[in-house]
C-alpha positions as CSV (number, residue, x, y, z in Angstrom):
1,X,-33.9,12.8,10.4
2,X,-36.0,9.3,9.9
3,X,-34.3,9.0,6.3
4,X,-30.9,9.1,7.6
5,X,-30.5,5.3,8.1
6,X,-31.5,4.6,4.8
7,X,-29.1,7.2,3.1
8,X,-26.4,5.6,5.6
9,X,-27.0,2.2,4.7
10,X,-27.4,3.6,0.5
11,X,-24.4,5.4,0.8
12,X,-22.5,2.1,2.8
13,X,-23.9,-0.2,-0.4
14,X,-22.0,2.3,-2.9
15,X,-18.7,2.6,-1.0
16,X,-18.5,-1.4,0.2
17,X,-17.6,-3.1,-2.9
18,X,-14.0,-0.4,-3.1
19,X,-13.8,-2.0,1.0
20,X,-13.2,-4.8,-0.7
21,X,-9.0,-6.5,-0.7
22,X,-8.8,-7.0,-4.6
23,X,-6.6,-9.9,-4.3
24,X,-5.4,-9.2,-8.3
25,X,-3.7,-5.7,-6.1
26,X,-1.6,-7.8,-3.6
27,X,2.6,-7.3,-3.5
28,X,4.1,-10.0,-5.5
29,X,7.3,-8.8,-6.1
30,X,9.7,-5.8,-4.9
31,X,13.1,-5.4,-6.3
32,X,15.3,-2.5,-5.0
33,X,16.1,-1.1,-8.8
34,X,18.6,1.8,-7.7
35,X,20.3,2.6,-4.5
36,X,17.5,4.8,-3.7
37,X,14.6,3.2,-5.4
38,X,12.5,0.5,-4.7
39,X,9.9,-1.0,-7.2
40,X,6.9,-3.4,-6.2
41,X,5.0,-5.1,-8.6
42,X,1.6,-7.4,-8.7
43,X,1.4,-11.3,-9.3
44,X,1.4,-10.4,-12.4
45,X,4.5,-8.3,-13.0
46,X,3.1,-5.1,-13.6
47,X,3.9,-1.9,-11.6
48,X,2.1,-0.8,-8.8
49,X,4.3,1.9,-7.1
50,X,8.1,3.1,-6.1
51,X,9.4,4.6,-3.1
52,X,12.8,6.3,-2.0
53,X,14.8,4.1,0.4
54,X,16.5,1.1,1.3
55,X,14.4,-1.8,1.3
56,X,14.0,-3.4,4.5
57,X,11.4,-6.0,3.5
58,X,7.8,-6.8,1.9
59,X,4.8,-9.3,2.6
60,X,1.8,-9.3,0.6
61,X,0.4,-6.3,1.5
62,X,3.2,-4.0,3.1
63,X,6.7,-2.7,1.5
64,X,9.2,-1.6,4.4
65,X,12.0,0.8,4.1
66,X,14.5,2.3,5.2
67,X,14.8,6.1,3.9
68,X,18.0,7.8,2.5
69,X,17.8,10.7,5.2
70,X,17.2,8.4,8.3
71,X,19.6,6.0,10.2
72,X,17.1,5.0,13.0
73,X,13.8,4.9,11.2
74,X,11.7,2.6,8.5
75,X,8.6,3.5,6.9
76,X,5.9,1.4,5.8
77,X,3.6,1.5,2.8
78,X,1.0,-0.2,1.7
79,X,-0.2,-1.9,-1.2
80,X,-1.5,1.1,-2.9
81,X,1.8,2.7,-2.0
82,X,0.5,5.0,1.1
83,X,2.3,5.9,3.9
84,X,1.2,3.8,7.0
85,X,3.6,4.7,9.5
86,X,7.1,4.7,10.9
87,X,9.3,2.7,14.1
């Protein structure tokens, strides 16, 4: 058990650099493409992801929508296109 801290702060070493905000990965742009579609691309105008929905609105890091099957509800995703949560 003495070893542990040093394979926590090994294993913490490996994993912090992917901790990291890549700043190249940030929302730049998010164009609702179809009725239920909406795009978001980087600074530099490539594709990052697309999600189903009405788009609500975006920052630099979020996309918010509202889905086709819900009238009360948006969801938010981030800027790798994950699910954060819903209100």
């Amino acid at each position: 058990m003495k070893n542990l801290p040093i394979f926590a702060a090994l294993l913490f070493a490996a994993i912090s650099p992917q901790l990291k905000a890549d700043p190249d990965k940030s929302i730049a742009t998010v164009k609702q493409e179809s009725s239920s579609q909406v795009y978001a691309y980087d600074q530099h105008g490539n594709y990052m992801f697309a999600v189903s929905g009405e788009l609500v609105g975006y920052t630099g890091s979020t996309v918010t929508v509202k889905p086709n099957h819900s009238s009360n509800q948006v969801y938010v995703y981030d800027e790798k296109g994950h699910y954060k949560f819903a209100k």
